[in-house]
C-alpha positions as CSV (number, residue, x, y, z in Angstrom):
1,X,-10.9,13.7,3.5
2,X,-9.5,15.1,0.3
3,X,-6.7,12.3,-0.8
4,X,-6.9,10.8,-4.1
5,X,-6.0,7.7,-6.0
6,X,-2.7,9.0,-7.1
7,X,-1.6,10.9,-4.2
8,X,-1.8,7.3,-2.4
9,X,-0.4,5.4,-5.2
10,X,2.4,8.0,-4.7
11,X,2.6,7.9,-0.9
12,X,3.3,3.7,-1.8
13,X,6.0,4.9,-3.9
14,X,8.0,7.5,-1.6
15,X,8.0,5.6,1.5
16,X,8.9,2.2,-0.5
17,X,12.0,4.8,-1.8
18,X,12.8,5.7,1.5
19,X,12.7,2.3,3.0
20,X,14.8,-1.5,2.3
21,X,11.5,-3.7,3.3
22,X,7.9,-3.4,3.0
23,X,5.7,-0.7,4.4
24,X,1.9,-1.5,6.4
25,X,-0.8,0.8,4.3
26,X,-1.0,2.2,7.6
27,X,2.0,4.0,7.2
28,X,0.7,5.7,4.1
29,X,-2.5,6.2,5.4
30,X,-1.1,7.8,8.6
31,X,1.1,9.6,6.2
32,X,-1.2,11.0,4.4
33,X,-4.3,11.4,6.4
34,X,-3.5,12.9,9.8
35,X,-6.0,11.9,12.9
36,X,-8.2,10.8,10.1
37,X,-5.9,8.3,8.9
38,X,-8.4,5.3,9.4
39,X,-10.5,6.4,6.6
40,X,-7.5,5.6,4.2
41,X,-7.3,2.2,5.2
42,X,-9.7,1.0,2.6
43,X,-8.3,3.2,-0.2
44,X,-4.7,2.5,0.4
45,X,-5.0,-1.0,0.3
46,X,-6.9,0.0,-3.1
47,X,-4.1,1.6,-4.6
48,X,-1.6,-1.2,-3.6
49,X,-4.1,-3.4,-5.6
50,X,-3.6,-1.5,-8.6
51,X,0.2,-0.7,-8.5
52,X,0.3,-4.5,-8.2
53,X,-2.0,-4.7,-11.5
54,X,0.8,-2.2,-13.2
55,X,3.7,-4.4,-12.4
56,X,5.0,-2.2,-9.4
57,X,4.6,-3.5,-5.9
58,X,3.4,-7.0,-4.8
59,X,1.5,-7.6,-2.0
60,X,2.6,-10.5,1.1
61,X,1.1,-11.8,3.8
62,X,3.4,-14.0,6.6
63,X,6.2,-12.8,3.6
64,X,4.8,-14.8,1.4
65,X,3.1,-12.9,-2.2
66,X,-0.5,-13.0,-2.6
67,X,-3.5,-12.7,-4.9
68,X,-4.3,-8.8,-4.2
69,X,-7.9,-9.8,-5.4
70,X,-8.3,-12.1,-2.3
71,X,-6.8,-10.4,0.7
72,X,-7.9,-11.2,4.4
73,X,-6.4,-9.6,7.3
74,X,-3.0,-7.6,7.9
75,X,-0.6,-6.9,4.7
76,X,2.5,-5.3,3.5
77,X,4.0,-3.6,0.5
78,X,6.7,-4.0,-1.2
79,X,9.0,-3.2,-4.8
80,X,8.2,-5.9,-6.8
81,X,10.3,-9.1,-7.5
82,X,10.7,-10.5,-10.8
């Protein structure tokens, strides 16, 4: 699969745009990766972490924000909050 670091860091950014809420990394990764999407799992929730290290997006769990460098199970994106 030929999708790099900043096309998903991008693919966070436009489908945050185009939605109110949060967005799954599935979404990006099925955005960007076709019938391959599963192999963008890893490397989406990778480029959430670092948009999260730049001040962009945090990351929740049960709605709640979380420490990106401890993750476990299902998560969502979204803009950040001051």
């Amino acid at each position: 699969m030929d999708v790099d670091d900043r096309a998903l860091e991008d693919g966070i950014r436009r489908l945050l745009d185009a939605r109110t809420g949060t967005i799954c990394p599935s979404d990006v990764a099925r955005d960007l990766g076709g019938d391959d999407w599963r192999e963008l799992m890893e490397p989406t929730r990778a480029a959430a972490r670092r948009l999260v290290a730049a001040g962009e997006v945090d990351i929740t769990q049960g709605g709640e924000v979380v420490d990106p460098s401890d993750l476990h199970g299902p998560i969502r994106i979204r803009r950040h909050r001051p």
